[in-house]
Structures are given as C-alpha cells and as structure tokens.
C-alpha positions in Angstrom: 120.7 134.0 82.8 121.6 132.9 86.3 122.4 134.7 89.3 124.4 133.7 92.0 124.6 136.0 94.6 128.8 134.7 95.7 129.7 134.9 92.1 128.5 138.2 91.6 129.7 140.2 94.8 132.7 137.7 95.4 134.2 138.2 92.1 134.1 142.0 92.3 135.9 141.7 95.8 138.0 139.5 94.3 139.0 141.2 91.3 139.9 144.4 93.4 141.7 142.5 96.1 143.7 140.2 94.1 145.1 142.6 91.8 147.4 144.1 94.8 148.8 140.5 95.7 148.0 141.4 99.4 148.6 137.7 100.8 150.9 138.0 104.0 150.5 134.1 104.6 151.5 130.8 103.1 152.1 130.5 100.3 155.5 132.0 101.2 156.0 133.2 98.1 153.1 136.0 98.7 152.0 138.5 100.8 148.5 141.2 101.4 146.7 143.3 104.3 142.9 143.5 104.3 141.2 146.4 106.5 137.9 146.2 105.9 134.6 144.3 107.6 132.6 147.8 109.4 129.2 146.5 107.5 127.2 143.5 107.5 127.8 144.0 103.5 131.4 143.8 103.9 131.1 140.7 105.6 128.9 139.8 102.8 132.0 140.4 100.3 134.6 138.9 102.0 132.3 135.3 102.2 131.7 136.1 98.6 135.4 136.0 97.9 136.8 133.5 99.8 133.9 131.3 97.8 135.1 132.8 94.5 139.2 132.0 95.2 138.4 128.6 97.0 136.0 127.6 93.7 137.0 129.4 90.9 140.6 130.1 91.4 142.5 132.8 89.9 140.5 134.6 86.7 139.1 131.2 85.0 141.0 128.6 86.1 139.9 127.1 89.6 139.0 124.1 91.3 137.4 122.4 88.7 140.0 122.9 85.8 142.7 121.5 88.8 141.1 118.2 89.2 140.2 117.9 85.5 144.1 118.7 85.1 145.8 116.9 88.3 143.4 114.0 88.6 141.9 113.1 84.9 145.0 113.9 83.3 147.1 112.2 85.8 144.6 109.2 85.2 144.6 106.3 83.1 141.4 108.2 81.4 143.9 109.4 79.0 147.2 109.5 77.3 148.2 112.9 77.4 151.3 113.4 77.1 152.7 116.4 74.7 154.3 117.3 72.0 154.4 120.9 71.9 155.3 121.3 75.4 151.9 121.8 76.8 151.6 123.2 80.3 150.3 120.1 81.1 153.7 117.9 79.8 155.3 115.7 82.9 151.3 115.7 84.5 150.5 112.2 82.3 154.0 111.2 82.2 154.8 110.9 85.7 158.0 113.6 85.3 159.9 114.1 88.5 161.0 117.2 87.5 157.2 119.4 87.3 157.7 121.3 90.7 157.5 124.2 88.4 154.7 123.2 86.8 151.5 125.9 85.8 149.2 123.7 87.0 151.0 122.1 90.5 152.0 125.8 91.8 148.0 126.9 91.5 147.3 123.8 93.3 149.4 125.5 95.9 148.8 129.0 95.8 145.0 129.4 95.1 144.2 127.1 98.3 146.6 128.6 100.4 144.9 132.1 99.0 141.3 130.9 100.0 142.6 129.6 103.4 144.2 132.8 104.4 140.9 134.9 103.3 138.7 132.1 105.3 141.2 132.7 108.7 140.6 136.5 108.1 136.8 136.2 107.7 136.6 133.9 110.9 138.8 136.5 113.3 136.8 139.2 112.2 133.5 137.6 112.7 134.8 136.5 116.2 135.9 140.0 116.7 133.3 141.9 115.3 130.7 139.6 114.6 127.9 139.8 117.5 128.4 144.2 116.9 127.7 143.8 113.3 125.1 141.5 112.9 121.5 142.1 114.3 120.9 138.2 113.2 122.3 135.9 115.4 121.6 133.2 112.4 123.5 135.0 109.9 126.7 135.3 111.9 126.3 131.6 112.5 125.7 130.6 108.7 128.6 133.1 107.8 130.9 131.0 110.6 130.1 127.8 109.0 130.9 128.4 105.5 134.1 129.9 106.2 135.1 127.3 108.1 133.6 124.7 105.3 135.6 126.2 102.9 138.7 125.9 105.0 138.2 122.6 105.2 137.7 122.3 101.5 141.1 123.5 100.5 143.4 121.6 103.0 141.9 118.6 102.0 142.4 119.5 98.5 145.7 120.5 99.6 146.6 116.9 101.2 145.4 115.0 97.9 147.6 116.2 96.2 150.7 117.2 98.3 150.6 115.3 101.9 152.1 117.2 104.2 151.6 121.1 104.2 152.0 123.8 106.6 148.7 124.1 108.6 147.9 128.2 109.0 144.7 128.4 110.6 144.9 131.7 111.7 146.3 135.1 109.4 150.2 135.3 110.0 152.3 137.7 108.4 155.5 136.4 106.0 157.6 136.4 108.7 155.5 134.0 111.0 154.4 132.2 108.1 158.7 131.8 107.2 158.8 129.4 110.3 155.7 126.9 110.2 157.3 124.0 107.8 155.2 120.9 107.0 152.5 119.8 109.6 152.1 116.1 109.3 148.6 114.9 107.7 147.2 113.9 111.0 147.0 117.2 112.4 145.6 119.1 109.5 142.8 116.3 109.5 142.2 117.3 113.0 141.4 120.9 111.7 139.2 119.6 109.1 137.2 117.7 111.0 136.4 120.0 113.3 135.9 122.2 110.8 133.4 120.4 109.1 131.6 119.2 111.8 130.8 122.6 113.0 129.9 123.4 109.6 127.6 121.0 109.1 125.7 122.0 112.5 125.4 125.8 111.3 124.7 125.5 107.4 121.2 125.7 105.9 119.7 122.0 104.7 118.4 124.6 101.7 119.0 127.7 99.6 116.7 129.3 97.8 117.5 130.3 93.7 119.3 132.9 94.4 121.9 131.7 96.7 122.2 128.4 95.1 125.8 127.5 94.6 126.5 128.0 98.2 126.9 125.1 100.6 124.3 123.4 102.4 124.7 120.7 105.4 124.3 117.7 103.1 127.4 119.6 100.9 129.4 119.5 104.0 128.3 115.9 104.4 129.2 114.7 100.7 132.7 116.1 101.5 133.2 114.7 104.9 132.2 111.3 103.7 134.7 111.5 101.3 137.5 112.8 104.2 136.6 109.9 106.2 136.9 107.5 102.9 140.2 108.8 102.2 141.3 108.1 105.9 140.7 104.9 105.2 142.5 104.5 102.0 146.1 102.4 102.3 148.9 104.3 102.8 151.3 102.9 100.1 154.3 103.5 102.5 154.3 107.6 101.5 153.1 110.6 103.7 150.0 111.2 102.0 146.7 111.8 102.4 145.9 108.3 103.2 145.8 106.8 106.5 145.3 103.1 106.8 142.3 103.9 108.8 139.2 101.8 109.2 136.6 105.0 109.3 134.1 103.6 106.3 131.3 103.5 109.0 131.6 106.9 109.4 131.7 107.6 105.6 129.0 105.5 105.4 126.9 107.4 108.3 127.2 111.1 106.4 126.9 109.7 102.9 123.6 107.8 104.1 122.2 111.2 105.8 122.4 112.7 102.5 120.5 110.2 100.9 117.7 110.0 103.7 117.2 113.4 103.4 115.0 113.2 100.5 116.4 116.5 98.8 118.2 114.9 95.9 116.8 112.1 93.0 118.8 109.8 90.9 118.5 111.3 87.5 117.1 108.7 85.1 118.0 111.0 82.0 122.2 110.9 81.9 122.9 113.4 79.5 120.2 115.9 81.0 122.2 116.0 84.2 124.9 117.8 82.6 122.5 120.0 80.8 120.1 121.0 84.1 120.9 124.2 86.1 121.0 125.3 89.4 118.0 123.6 91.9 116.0 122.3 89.3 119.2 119.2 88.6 118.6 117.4 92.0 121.7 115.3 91.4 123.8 118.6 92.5 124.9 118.1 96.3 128.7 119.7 96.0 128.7 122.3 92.9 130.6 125.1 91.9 128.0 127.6 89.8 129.3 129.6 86.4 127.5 132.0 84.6 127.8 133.7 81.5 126.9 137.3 80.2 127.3 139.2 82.9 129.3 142.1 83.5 131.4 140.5 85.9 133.4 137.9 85.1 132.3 134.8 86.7 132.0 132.7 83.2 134.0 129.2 83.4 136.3 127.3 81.0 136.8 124.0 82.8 135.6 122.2 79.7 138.5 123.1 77.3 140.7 120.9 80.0 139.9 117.7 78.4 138.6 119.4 75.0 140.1 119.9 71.3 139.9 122.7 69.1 138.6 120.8 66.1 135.6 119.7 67.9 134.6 123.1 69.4 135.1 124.1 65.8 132.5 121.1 65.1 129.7 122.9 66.9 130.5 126.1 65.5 132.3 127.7 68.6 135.4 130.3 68.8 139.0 129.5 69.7 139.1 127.8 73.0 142.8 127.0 73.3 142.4 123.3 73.1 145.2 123.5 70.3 146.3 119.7 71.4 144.3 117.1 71.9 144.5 114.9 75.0 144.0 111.8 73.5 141.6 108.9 75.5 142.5 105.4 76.7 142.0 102.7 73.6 141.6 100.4 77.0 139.0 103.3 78.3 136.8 103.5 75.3 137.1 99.4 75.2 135.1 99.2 78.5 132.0 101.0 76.9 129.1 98.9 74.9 127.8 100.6 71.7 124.8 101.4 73.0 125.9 102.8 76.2 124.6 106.3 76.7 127.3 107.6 79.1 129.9 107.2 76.1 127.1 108.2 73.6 126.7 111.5 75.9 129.9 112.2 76.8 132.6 111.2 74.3 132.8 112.5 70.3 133.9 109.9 68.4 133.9 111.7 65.0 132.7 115.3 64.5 133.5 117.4 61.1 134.5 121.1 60.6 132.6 122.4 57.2 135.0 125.3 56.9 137.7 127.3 58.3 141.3 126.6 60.1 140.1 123.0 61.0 138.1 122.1 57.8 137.9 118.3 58.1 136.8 115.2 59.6 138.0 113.9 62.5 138.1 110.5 64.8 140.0 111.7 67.2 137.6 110.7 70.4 137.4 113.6 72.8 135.6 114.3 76.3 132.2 116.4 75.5 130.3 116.0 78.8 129.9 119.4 79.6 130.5 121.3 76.4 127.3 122.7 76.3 126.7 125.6 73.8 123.5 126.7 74.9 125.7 128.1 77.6 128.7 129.6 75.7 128.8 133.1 76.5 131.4 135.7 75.5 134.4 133.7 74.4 136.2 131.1 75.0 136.5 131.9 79.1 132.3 132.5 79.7 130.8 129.8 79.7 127.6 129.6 82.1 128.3 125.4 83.0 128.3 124.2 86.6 130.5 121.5 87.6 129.7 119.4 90.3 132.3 118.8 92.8 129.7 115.7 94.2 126.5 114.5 92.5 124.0 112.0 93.8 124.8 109.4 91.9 128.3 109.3 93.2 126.7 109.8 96.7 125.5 106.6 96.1 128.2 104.7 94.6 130.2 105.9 97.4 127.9 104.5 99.9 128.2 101.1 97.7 132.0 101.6 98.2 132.1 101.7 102.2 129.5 98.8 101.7 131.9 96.5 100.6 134.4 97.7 103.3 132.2 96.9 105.9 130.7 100.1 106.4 127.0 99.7 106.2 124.1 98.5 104.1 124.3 94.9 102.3 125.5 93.2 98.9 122.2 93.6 98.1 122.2 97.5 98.2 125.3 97.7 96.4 124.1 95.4 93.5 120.9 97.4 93.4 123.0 100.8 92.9 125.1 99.5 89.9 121.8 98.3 88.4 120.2 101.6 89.1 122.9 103.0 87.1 123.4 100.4 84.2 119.7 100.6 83.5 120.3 104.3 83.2 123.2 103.7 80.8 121.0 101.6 78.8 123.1 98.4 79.2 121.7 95.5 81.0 121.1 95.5 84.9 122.8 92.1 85.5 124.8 93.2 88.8 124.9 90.5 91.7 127.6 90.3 93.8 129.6 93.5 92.5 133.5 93.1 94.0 135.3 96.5 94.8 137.3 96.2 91.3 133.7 96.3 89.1 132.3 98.8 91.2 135.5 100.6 90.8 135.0 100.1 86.7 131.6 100.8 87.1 132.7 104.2 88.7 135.5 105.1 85.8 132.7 104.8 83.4 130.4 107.0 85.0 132.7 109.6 86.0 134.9 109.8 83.1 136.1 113.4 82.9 134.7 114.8 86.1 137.9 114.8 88.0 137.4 111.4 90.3 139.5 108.9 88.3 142.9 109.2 90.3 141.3 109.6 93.4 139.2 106.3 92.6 142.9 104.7 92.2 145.0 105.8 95.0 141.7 104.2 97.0 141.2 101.2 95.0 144.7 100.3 97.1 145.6 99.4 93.1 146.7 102.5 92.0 150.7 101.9 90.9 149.7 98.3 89.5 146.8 99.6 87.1 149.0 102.6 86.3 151.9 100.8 85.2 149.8 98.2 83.4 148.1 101.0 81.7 151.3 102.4 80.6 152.4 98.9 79.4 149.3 98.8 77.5 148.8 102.3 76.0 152.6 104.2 75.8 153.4 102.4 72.7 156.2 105.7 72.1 157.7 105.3 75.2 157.1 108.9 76.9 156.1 107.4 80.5 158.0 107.0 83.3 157.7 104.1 85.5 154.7 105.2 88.2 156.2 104.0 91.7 154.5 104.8 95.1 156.4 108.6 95.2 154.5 109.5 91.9 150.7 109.2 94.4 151.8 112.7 95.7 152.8 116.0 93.4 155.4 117.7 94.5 156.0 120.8 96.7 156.1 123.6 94.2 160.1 125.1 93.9 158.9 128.6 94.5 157.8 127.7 98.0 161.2 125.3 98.6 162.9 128.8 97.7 161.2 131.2 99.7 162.7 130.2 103.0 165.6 127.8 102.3 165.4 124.7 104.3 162.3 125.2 105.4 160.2 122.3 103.7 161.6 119.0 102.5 160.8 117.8 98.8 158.5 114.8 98.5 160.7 112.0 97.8 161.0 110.9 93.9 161.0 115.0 92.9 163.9 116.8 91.7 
C-alpha cells in the first residue's frame, strides 16, 4: 500500500472543511471562514489540503479526470459525442450552449477553491509563520508550495477560460462581488513570480513518504510549459496564448530538469504506467492515489476515457463507463501493428464470459492506466498515479522549443523522436523532424493523458485539424463548426449570475 503523507492528512482536512461550503472568495457563487493555524500541525493540514483540492478536486473527480475530460475529450483523440445525454455531451461537439456544464463549472470552482485555501495558507504563514515554526526551512518549503500550487490552478484556470478574476489574497463575497476579469497578462505576472519563488524554496528530493509533493524540477516542468504557452499564437481571442517569443526560456527550465540527472527515459512503455511512486523515474509532475485506506484518497480518473464492457473484460465492478467514448478511425490509423504504445494502451477487442455485458466486443477503448493490481474498494479507489509531466514529455518539449528556436539542434530533436520510436518498437528513422511530425509523434505518445488539445491550440493548427477532423470522422453530423471562440470554454452561468454584470461571456457562448 502506499502512503502519502498530503493525501492522508489533506483529505481528512479536506473532508471536514468542505462539507460546510466555507469559501468566502471567488467563485462567487460560494463562501467559508477558516480559524485555525495555532500548531506547526495545523499548518501541516491546511498544505495538505490545499494539495488535495488543487490535485484531486472535490471527492474523486480532480485535476486529472478535468484534462482527461476538457482536453482528450475536447480532442481529435476521440469522437465522443452522446447519445444518452452524457455529462460530457456539447464537450466533443463544440456546443455553445455548455456554460452549465458538470464538468466546465468544476473547472471553475475546484481552482478557485484551492486558490483561496493557498492565499489563506500564505497570510497565515506570513502572520504567524516565524512564531510557529522553530525551522526556518520548513516555513520556507511550506511558502513555496503554497505559492506553487497557486500558480498551478490560475494557469489551469487560463487554459481553459482566458481571462479570470485574479484573487491573490482571501476576500470575503462582498470584495470578491467587485474584481471582474483580470486580463491574462496580469495573472501571468502572479504566476511567474509565483513560480519562480517556488522553485528557489522547494526540495530537488522527497524521500518515500512525501513523494507526490512537489519538487524544484516539478515547478520547472510547469514553468516550461507557462513560458511555452506564452509563446503560443493568439488566434485573435483572449486566451491563454500570447504571441510571445519566450521558447528560450522554456527551453532553459525544461533543460535544467534534464541535467539534473534525477529522472531516466523509461525503455519499457507499458511499465511506466505500471511503476509507483520514486521507483518510475519518468514521474516529474504527479498527482499520487492510493487505495485501501481508511481515508478516501483512491482515484477514478481512468473510467474518463473507459467502457463498462471492458472493465467487465478484466473481471472489475461497475465503473460508470455506461457509454463508450469511441476513438478516432484517423487516430488508431496513425499506429503500426507492432507499435507498443497502441499495443499498451488501447483494447481493440476484449470479451465478457458472463454477466450484464456477456460478449465480445471491438469497440477500441483507452486502457493506459487501468491497472487492476491497483483497484481497491470500488469503482472510486483505485491506487493509480497520473502524471501531470513525465520525462519523456520533458523531452519532447525541449524538442518542441528546439524547432522554435529555443535551444539545442535538429540533431537533438531527431535523436529524441528516435529515442522514443525505438521504445515503441517501430523504426528509428527520424532526420529532420518538422513541428507537425513531432506534433504526431507527441499525439501518439500521449494519447489519453490529457495533452492532446493543448498540443493543438500550440501547434498554431488547432481550428484547421479540428474541422478536418470533423470532416473526416462526424459522419452523423453532431459537430458544430470549431471556429477560433470554441479554443476557450466558457465562463460558467452560475458565476455570470452571482453578480449581474459583473463578467462578460466569452464570445461564441450563449
């Protein structure tokens, strides 16, 4: 069994705290008072929570059952669009009326949660801080991961809506009721000084027991990716991209990580979804889960992209996958036969011996992660880890600001696609990689760990493969046309009603 120390205490905080809805900022539509922080342990809890709502969410569904939801489903990684009316229906088929939608309101609400719980944290360590703790260093580490994880939900936050209201301090409802949208600009300011005094105050290392918090080359991966972002084209909206020509500087703290000699290129592709805690040295960003404890820090990202009939295949209970979310003919085209990233990570045909699915099937579905070695006590405790950033894509990243102009040569880039086609078992016959077949390459490594949209709003190509894609694969005509409005979700309604006139829609939303 594992044991991860934030998991353990932060979801007991969390369970206690969250249960009196005690938010009094942003999101508008909620409101809570903590007075607590007399002991270095309550300190303790309070990090501990603003982990477990900043990773894991609400209950079960957090950060990584969002980007599997708001990114791979938005993706041309699959056609899923519904027809029972699926909390995910309009997410696929590019709806302009989902501000209501399940899954773009907890987009909202569970990053605005974490943020106020990180501003709380910080003012009290500020205020109390130096009193309460007889280590210097632990007041410093504590500083640094609050204001990591900060950073980690606004630019969540800006992926996926643009502007938002920048809170970087606890405000009650009323003083929350008058900060409308901040442009982008400013709440990259934040996060970049957040993250750059993060990465000077957080530990290189953790030992077992604290694995699954963030280290410095963590911060790194993620401020890599910020800077990338920055640099992505703007497509004429008010989004998270900038125009900006920061690839250099992506380049810089992706290249740290990999000089730092903590993390190896996994030459086994399937083990790296199989491998736990510090012994899988591809894990830079991850969010830990365990299982059979009597806590409830168990995941269920994996039934995002699942299907009952193939849990049912490896002799699991009900997950809830009751639809399947069907994959990309042009997708599953790209693969060879022998590849072992498809051979790993998609079921092409699985059968049920008995019960409510007794059958065959050949229905392809994302298996990645279902592991059942680590299926606990139903269908919400399962002990898998999802990495938010994992060596490999460390590297292709670094590949990526290559062929911007950021650093390195053709020559490196070439030799990290070959790297991983020799992995994949298919032949190592790179030279002189363009942006579009290292952005191929990238959709076949990453299939179903939440990258694939972002990949696409920075490929610059993002509307014209969607739309081609549609062409291609919405033979019943259930997808609307994908225009530069549909790169941002929209402001959920309940926050457009809290305070009337207070935010403006994104444009192309009802």
């Amino acid at each position: 069994m594992k044991k991860y120390i934030y998991l353990m205490a932060g979801a007991v905080l969390f369970a206690l705290t969250s249960c009196t809805d005690e938010l009094n900022q942003l999101p508008l539509s909620q409101g809570t008072i903590e007075n607590f922080y007399a002991t270095p342990g309550d300190f303790v809890q309070a990090r501990n929570a603003t982990y477990s709502v900043a990773f894991h969410g609400a209950g079960t569904y957090g950060y990584a059952n969002r980007v599997l939801n708001l990114s791979e489903v938005r993706s041309d990684n699959l056609l899923a669009t519904t027809t029972a009316s699926r909390d995910w229906e309009g997410i696929n088929s590019f709806y302009t009326s989902i501000s209501s939608n399940t899954y773009v309101k907890e987009a909202y609400t569970s990053n605005y949660n974490a943020i106020y719980k990180a501003n709380q944290l910080l003012e009290k360590l500020a205020e109390k801080g130096d009193a309460i703790f007889t280590n210097p260093a632990d007041k410093t580490a504590m500083v640094a991961e609050a204001r990591f994880l900060r950073a980690f939900c606004y630019f969540d936050l800006i992926r996926w809506f643009g502007r938002v209201p920048l809170i970087d301090r606890t405000m009650t409802v009323q003083e929350a009721s008058k900060v409308g949208r901040t442009p982008v600009t400013e709440i990259y300011d934040l996060i970049l000084s957040d993250l750059n005094l993060a990465i000077a105050g957080l530990s290189p290392t953790y030992d077992a027991a604290n694995f699954g918090r963030v280290t410095k080359y963590g911060a790194k991966s993620l401020l890599g990716l910020v800077y990338m972002t920055r640099s992505s084209p703007k497509y004429g909206i008010d989004g998270a991209m900038l125009g900006l020509n920061e690839w250099d500087k992506a380049y810089k703290e992706l290249n740290d990580i990999k000089i730092s000699g903590l993390y190896t290129f996994g030459t086994d592709y399937a083990a790296i979804f199989k491998t736990e805690g510090l012994a899988n040295k591809e894990n830079v960003l991850t969010i830990p889960y365990t299982q059979n404890i009597s806590t409830p820090v168990g995941g269920n990202f994996m039934v995002e992209v699942g299907y009952e009939p193939y849990f049912a295949s490896v002799n699991l209970s009900a997950q809830g996958s009751l639809e399947a979310k069907p994959i990309s003919k042009g997708f599953l085209n790209m693969f060879a036969a022998t590849d072992k990233r498809k051979i790993a990570g998609i079921a092409t045909s699985y059968t049920v011996a008995s019960g409510t699915y007794k059958g065959s099937y050949t229905e392809p579905v994302f298996i990645k992660y279902i592991d059942p070695t680590r299926y606990g006590n139903g269908r919400e405790d399962w002990g898998v880890d999802f990495m938010v950033t994992r060596y490999t894509d460390v590297l292709m990243l670094m590949a990526e600001c290559t062929l911007h102009g950021g650093g390195g040569t053709q020559a490196d880039v070439d030799a990290i696609v070959n790297q991983v086609r020799t992995r994949a078992g298919v032949p190592a016959n790179a030279v002189n990689i363009t942006l579009d077949q290292l952005f191929d390459e990238r959709r076949k490594e990453f299939f179903s760990e939440g990258t694939r949209w972002f990949d696409l709003i920075r490929s610059g190509k993002a509307v014209t493969i969607m739309n081609a894609w549609r062409i291609a694969e919405d033979t019943g005509n259930k997808i609307r046309v994908i225009d530069n409005n549909s790169l941002l979700y929209p402001i959920p309604l309940q926050e457009l009603l809290a305070v009337p006139g207070l935010y403006d829609q994104n444009p192309g939303y009802d």
